[in-house]
PAZAPA-4460 file (N, C-alpha, C; in steps of 0.05 Angstrom, whole numbers, plus 32768, in hexadecimal, padded with zeros to 4 digits):
% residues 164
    n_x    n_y    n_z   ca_x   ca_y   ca_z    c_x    c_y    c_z   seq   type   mol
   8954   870F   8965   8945   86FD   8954   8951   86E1   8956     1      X     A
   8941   86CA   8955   8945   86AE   8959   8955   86A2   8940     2      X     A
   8963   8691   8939   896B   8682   891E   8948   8670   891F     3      X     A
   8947   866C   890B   8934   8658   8901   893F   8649   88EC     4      X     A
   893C   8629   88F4   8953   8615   88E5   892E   8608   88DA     5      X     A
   892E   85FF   88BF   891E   85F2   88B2   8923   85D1   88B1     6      X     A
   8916   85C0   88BA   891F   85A3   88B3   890E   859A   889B     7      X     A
   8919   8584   8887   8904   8579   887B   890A   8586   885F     8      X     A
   891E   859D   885E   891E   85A6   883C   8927   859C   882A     9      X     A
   893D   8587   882E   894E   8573   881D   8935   855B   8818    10      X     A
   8924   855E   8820   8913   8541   8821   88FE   8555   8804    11      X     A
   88F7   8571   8809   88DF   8584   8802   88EE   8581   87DD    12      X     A
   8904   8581   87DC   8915   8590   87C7   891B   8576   87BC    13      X     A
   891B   8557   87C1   8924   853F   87B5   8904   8542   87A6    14      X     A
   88EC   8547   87A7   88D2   8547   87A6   88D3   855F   878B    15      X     A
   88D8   8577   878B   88DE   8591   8785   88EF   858B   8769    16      X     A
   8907   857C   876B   8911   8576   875A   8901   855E   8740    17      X     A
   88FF   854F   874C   88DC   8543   8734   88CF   854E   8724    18      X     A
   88D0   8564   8724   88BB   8575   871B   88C9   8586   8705    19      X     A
   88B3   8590   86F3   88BB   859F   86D6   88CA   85BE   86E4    20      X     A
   88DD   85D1   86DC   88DD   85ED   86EA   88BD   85F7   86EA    21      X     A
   88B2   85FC   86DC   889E   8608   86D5   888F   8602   86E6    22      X     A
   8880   85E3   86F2   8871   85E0   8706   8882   85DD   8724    23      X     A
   889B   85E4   8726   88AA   85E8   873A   88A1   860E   8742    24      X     A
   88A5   8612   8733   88A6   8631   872F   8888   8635   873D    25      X     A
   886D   862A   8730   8858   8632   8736   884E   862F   874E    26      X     A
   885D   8610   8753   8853   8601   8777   8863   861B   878C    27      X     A
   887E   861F   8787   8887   8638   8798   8881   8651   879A    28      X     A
   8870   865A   8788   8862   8671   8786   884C   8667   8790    29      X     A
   883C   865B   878B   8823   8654   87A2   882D   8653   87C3    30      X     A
   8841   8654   87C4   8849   8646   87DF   8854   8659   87EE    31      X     A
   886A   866E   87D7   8871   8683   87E9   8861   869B   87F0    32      X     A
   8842   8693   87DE   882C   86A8   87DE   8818   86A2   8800    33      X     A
   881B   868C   8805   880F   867F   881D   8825   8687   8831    34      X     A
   883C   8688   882A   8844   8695   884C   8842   86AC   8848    35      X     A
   884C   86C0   883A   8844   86DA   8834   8827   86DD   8840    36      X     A
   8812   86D0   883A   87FA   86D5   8848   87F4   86D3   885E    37      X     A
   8808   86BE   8871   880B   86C5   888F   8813   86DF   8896    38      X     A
   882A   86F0   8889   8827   86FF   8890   8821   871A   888E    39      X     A
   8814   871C   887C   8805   872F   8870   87EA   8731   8888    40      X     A
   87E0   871F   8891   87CC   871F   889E   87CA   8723   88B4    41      X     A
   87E4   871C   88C2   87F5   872A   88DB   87EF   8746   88DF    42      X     A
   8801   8750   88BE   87FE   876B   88B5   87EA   8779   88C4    43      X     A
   87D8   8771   88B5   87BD   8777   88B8   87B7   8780   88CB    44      X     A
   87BC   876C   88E2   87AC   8773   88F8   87C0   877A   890C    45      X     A
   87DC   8787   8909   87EC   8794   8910   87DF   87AC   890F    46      X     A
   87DC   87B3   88F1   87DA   87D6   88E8   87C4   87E7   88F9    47      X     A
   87D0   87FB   8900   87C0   880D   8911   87A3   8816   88F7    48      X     A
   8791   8817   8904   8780   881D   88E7   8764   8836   88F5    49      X     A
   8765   8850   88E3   875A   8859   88E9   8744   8859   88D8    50      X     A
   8750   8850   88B1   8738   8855   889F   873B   8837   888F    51      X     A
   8744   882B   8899   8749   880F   888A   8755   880C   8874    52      X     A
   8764   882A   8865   8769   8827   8847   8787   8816   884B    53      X     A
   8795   881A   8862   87B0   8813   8866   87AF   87F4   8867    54      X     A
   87A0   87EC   887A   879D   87D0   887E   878C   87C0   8862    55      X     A
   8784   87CB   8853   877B   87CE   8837   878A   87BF   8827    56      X     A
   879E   87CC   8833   87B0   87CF   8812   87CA   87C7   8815    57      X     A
   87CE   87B6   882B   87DB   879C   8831   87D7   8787   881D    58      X     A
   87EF   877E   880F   87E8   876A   87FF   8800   875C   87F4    59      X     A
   87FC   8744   87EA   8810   8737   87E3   880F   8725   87CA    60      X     A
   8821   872B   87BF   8830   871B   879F   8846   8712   879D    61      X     A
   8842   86F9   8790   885C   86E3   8788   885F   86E8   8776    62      X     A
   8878   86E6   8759   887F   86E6   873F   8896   86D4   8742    63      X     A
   889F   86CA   8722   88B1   86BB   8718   88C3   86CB   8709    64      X     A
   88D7   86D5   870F   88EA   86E3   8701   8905   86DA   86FF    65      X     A
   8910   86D4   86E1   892B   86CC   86EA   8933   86B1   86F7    66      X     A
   8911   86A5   86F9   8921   8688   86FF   891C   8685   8721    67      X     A
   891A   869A   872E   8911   869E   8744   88F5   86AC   874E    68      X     A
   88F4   8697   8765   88D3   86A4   8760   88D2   86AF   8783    69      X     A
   88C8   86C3   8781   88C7   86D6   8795   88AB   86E0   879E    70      X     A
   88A6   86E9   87BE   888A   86EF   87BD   8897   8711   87D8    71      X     A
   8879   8716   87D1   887D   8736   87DC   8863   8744   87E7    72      X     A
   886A   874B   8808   8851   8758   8812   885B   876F   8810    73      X     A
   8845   8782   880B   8843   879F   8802   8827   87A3   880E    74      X     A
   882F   87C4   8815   881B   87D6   8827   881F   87F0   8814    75      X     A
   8808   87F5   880F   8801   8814   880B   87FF   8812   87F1    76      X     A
   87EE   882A   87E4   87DB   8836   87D0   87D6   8849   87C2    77      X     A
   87CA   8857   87B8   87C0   8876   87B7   87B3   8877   87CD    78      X     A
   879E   8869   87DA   8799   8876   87F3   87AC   8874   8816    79      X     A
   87B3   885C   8800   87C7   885E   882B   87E0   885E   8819    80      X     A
   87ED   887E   8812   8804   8880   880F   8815   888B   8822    81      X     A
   880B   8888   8836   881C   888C   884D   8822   8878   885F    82      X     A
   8827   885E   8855   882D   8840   8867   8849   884C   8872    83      X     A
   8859   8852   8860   8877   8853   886D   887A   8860   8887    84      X     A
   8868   887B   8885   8863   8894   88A0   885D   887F   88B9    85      X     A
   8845   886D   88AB   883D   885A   88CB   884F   884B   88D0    86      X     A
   885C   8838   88BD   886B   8822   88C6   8891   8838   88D0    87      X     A
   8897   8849   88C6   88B4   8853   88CD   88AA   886B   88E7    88      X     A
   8898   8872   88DD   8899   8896   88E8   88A0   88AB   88E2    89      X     A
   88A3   88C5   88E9   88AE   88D4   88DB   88BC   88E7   88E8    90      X     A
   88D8   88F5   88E1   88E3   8905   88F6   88D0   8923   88FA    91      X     A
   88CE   8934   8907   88CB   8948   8913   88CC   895A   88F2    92      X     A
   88C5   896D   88E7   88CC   897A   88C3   88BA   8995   88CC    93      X     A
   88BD   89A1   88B4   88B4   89BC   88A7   88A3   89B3   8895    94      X     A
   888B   89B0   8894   887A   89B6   887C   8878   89C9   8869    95      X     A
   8883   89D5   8856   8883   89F0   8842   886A   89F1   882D    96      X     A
   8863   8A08   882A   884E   8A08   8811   8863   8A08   87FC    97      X     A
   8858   8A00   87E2   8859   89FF   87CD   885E   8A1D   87BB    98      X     A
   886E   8A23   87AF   8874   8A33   87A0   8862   8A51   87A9    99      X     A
   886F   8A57   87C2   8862   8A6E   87CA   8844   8A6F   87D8   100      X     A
   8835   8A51   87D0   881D   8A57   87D2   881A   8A57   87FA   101      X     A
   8804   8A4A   8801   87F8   8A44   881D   87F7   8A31   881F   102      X     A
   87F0   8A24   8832   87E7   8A09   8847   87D0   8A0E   8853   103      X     A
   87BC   8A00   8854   879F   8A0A   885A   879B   89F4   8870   104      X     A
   8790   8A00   888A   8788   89E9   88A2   8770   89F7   88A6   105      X     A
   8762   89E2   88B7   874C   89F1   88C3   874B   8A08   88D2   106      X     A
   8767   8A04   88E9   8772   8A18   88FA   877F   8A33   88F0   107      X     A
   8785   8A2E   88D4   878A   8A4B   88BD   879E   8A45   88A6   108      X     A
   87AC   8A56   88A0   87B6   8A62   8885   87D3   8A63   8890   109      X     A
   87E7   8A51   887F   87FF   8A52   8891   8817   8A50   8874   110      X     A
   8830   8A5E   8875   883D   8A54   8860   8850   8A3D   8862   111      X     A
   8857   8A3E   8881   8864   8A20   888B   8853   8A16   889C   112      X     A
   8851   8A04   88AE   8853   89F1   88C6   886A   89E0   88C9   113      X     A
   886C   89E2   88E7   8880   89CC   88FA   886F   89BB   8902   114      X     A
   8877   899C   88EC   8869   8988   88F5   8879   8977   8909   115      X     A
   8870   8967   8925   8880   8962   8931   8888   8943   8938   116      X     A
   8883   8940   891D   8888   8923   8913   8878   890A   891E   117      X     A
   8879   88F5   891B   8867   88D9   891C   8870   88C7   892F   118      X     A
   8867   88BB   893C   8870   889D   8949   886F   8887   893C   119      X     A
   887D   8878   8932   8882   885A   8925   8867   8851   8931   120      X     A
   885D   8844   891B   8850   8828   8926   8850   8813   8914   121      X     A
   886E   8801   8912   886F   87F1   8909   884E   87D8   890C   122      X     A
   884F   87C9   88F0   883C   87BF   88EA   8845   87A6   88D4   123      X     A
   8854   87A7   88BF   8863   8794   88A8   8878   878A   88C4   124      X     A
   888D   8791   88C8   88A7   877F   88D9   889D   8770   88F2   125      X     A
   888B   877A   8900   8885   876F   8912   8873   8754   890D   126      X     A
   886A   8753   88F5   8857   8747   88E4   886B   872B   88DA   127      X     A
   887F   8733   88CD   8890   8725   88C6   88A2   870F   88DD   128      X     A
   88AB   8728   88FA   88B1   8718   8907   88A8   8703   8916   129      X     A
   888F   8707   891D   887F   86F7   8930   886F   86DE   8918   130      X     A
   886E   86E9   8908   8860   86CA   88FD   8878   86BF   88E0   131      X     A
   888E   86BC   88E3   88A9   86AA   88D5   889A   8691   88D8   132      X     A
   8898   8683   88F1   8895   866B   88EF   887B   865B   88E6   133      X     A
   8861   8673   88E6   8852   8665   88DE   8854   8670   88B9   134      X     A
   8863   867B   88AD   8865   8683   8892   8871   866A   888B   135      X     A
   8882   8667   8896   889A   864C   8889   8886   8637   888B   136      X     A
   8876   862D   88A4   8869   8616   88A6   8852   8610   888C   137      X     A
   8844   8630   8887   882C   863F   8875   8837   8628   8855   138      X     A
   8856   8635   8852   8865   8630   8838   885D   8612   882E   139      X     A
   8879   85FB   884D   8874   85EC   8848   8857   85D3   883F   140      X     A
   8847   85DE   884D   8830   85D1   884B   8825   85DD   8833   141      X     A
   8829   85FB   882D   8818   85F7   8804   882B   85E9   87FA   142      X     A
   883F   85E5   87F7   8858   85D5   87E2   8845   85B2   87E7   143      X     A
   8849   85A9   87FD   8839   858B   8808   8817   8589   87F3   144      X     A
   880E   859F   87FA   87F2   859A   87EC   87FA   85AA   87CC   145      X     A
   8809   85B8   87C3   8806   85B7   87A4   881A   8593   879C   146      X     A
   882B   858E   87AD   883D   8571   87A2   8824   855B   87A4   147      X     A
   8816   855E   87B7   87FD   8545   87AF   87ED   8548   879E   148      X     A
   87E7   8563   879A   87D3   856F   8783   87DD   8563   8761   149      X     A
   87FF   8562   8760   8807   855A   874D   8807   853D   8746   150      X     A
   8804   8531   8761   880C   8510   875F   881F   850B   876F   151      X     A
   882D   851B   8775   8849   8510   8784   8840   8509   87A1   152      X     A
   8848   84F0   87B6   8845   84F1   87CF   8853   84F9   87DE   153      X     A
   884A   8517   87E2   8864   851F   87FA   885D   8523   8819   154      X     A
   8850   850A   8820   884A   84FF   883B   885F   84FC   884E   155      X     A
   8879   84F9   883C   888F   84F5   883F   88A2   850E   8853   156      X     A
   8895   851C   8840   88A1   853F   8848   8892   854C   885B   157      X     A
   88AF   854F   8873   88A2   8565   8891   88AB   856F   8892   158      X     A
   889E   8586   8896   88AF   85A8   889A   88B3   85A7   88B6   159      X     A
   88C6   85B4   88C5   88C7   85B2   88E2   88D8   85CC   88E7   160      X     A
   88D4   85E0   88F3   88DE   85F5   88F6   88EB   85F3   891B   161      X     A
   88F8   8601   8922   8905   85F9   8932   8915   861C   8936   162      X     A
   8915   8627   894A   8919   8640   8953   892E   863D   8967   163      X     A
   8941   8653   8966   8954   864F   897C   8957   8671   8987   164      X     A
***
């Protein structure tokens, strides 16, 4: 994986500092919700999809906790509670019935099966890796349009990402 050096944050944060915590707090949660949505959408159209509930239920939330405000893509549901199976895989196992009972397939009546496990298909990391630079770029530019939204001119402020 590449370093990615950000230019332009000491200029973002002289701007950042102006401001009440409270509407600091809210402009960065708008902002870390916009790159999160780069890649959530990546996600998306990473995920292998046979019923759509997985690619569904891809989604993403920012909060303010503690003074820090944080954002978070999350996959899976009651119906696609099996994201982890797609995105890790699963080793080779023993399926067991339940307290004596059976396992019912179409093919019959079994008290175990040898299941012979899953193939990865990553879908979130690959998501994450390939679009960094347009998430950071995503960021900077909501922070630019909520600081004009407030009054402030931050015409001033360029994000410039830079990969090595």
């Amino acid at each position: 994986m590449s370093d990615v050096h950000v230019k332009g944050l000491s200029e973002l944060q002289a701007f950042l500092d102006q401001l009440p915590a409270k509407m600091e707090a809210n402009i960065m949660r708008s902002a870390l919700r916009a790159g999160a949505k780069v890649v959530a959408a990546e996600a998306k159209r990473n995920v292998p999809i046979e019923h759509g509930d997985l690619r569904d239920s891809i989604r993403v939330s920012a909060r303010l906790k503690g003074g820090k405000v944080t954002s978070t893509i999350k996959a899976g549901n009651k119906k696609a509670w099996y994201w982890r199976f797609v995105e890790f895989g699963t080793a080779a196992h023993t399926i067991k019935s339940k307290d004596g009972g059976v396992l019912r397939f179409a093919s019959g009546i079994y008290k175990s099966v040898d299941h012979p496990g899953a193939k990865s298909h990553p879908f979130m990391r690959p998501a994450l890796d390939s679009q960094t630079d347009a998430a950071i770029q995503a960021v900077g530019e909501q922070i630019k349009k909520r600081l004009t939204k407030q009054g402030l001119n931050a015409a001033d402020v360029d994000i410039e990402i830079e990969t090595e």
